[in-house]
C-alpha positions as a Markdown table, in Angstrom:
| # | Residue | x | y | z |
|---|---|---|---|---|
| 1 | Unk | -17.8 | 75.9 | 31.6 |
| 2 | Unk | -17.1 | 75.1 | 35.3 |
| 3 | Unk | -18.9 | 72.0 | 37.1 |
| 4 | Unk | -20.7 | 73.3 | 39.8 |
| 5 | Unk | -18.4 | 72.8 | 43.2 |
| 6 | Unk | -19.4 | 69.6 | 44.4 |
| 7 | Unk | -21.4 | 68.0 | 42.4 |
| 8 | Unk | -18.4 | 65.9 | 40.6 |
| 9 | Unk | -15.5 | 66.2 | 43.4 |
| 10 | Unk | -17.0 | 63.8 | 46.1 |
| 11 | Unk | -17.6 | 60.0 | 45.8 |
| 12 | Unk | -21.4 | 59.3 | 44.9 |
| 13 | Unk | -23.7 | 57.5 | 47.6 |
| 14 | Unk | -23.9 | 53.7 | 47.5 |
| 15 | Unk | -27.1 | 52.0 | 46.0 |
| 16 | Unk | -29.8 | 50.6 | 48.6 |
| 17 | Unk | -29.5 | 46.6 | 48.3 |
| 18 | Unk | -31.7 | 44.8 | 46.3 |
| 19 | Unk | -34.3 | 42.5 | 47.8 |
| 20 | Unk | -35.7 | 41.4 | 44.2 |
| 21 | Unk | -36.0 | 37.9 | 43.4 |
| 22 | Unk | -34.5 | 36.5 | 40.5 |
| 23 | Unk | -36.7 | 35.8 | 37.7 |
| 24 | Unk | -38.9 | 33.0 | 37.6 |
| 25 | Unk | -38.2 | 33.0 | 41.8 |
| 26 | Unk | -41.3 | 33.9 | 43.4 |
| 27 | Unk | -41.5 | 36.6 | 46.1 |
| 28 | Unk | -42.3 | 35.4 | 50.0 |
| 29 | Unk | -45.4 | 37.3 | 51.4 |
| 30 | Unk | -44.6 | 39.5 | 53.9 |
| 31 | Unk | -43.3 | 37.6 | 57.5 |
| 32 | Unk | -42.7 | 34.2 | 55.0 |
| 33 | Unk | -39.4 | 33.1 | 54.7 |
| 34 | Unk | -38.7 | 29.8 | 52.4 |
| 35 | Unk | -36.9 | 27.0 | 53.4 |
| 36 | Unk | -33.4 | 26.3 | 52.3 |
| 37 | Unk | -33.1 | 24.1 | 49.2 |
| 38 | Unk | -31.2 | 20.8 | 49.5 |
| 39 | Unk | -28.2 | 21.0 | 47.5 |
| 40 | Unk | -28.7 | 18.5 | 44.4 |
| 41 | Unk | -27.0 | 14.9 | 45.4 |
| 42 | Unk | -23.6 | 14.7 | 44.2 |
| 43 | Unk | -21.3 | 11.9 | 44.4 |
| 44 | Unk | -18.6 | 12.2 | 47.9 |
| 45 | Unk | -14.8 | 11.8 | 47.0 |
| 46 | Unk | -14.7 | 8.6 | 48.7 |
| 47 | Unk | -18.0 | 7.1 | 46.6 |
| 48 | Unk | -17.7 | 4.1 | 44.3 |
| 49 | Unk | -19.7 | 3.6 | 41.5 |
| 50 | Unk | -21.3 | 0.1 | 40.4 |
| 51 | Unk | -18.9 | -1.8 | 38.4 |
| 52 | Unk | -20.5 | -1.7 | 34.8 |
| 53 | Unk | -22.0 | -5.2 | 33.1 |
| 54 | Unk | -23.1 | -6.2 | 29.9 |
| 55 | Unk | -26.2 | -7.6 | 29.1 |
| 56 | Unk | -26.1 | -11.1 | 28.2 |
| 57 | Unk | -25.3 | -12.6 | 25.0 |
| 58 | Unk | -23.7 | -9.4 | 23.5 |
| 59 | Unk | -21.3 | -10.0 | 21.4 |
| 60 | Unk | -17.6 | -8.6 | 21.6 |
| 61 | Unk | -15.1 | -7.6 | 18.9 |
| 62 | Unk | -11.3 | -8.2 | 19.1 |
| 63 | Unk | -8.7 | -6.4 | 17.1 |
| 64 | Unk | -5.2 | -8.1 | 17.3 |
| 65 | Unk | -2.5 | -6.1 | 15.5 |
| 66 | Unk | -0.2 | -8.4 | 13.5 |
| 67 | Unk | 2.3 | -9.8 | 15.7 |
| 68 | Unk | 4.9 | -10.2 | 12.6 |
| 69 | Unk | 8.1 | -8.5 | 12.5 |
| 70 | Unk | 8.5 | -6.6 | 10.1 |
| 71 | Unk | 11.1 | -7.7 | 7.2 |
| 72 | Unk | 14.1 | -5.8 | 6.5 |
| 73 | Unk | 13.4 | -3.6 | 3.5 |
| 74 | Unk | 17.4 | -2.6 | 3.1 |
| 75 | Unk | 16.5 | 0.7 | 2.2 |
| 76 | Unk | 20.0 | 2.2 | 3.7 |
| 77 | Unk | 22.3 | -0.5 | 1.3 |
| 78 | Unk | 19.9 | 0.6 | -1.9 |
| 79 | Unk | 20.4 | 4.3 | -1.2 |
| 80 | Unk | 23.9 | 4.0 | -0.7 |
| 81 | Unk | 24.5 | 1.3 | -3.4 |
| 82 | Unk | 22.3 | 3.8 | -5.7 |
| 83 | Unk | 24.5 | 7.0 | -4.4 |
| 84 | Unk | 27.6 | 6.1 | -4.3 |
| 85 | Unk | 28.3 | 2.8 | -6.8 |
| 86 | Unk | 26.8 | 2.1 | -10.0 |
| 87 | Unk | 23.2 | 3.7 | -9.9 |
| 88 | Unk | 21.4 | 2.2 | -12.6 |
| 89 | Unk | 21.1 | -1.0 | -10.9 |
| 90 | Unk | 21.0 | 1.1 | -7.8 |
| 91 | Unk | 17.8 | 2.9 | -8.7 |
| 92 | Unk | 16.3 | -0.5 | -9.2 |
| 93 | Unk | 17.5 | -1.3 | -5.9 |
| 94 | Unk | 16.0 | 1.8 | -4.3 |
| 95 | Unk | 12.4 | 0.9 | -6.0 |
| 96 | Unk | 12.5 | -2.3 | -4.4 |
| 97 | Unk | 13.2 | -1.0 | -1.4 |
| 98 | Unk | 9.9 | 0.8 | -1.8 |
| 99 | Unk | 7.8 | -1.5 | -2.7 |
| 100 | Unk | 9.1 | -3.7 | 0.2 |
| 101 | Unk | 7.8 | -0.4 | 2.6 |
| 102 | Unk | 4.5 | 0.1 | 0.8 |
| 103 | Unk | 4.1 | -3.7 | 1.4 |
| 104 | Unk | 4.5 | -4.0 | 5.0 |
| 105 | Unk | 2.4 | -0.8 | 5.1 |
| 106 | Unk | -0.8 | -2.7 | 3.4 |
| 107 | Unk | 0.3 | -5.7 | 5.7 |
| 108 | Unk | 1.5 | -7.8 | 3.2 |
| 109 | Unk | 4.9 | -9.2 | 4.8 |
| 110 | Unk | 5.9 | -12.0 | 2.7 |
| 111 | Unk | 5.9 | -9.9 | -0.4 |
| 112 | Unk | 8.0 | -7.1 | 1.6 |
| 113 | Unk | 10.1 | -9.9 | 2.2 |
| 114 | Unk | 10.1 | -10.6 | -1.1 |
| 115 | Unk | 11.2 | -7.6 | -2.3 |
| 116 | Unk | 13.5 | -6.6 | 0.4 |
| 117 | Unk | 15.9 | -9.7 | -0.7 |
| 118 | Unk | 15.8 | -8.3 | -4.5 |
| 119 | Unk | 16.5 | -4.9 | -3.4 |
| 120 | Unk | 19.8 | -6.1 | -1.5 |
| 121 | Unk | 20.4 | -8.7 | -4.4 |
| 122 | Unk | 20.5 | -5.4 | -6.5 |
| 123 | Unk | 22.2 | -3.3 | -4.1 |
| 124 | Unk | 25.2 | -5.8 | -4.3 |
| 125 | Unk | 25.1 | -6.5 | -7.8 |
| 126 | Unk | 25.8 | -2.8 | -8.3 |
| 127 | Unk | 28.3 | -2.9 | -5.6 |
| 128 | Unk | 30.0 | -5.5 | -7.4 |
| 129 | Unk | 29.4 | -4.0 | -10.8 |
| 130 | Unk | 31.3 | -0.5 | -9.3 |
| 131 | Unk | 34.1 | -2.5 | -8.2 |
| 132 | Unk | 34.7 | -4.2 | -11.5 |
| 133 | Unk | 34.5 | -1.1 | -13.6 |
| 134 | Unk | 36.6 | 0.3 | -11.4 |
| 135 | Unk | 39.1 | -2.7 | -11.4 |
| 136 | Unk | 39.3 | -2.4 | -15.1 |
| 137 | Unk | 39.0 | 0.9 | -15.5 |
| 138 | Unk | 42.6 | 1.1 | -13.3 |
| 139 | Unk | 44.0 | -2.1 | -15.3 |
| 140 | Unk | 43.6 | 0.1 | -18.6 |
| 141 | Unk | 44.9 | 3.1 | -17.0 |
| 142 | Unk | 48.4 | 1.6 | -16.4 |
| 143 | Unk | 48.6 | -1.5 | -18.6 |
| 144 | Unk | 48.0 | 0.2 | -21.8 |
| 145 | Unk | 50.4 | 2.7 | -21.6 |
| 146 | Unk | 52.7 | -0.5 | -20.6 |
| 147 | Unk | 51.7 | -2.8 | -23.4 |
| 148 | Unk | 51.9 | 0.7 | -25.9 |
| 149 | Unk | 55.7 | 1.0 | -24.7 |
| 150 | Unk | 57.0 | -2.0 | -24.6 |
| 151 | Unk | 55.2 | -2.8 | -28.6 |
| 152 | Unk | 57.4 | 0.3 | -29.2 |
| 153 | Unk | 54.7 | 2.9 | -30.0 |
């Protein structure tokens, strides 16, 4: 079916305008106009508000963070004494290391202190522990075979 000629080819008219009152607005009689409404007061750019006070005898609060350093927990030395030297002692060194961070974490810095001088006193015992292995381990790599040939074997 064709649409009549017309009837859907043009633009349709505009609506009249609207002279209804919003809701809850009421309607002027006829010939009375109302005033215009003041805008509701806001503050200007340039205004200052009152400086705020408290009323007297209230009491305030202060929170001072601790002002301590925090200790050293030589985390790096027992990692690396743990990694690359004689880990047994190294691990130990590593758990100190640890507890020396959970410590400062709770706030407790004289036992993070504490335990961040065991962890490096570990960290270099198996430092030093490394080194002498490996000191004899290289002594009875060439002085056995020396001792074996010169006993004749």
């Amino acid at each position: 079916m064709s649409a009549p000629q017309g009837q859907y080819g043009a633009d349709p008219p505009p609506y009249p305008a609207q002279q209804q009152p919003y809701p809850g607005q009421q309607q002027p009689y006829p010939g009375q106009t109302y005033p215009q409404q003041p805008y509701p007061g806001q503050p200007y750019p340039g205004q200052q508000y009152p400086p705020q006070s408290y009323p007297p005898g209230q009491q305030f609060v202060v929170v001072q963070q601790n002002s301590q350093v925090a200790p050293n927990t030589n985390t790096v030395l027992a990692w690396i004494a743990c990694c690359c030297f004689f880990w047994p002692v190294g691990l130990f060194a590593v758990i100190k290391a640890r507890k020396a961070e959970t410590a400062i974490a709770q706030g407790r810095m004289s036992d993070a202190s504490r335990y961040g001088e065991e962890a490096k006193k570990l960290a270099i015992a198996a430092i030093i522990i490394n080194v002498v292995l490996a000191v004899l381990g290289v002594m009875l790599y060439f002085v056995v075979p020396l001792v074996a040939v010169a006993a004749g074997y």
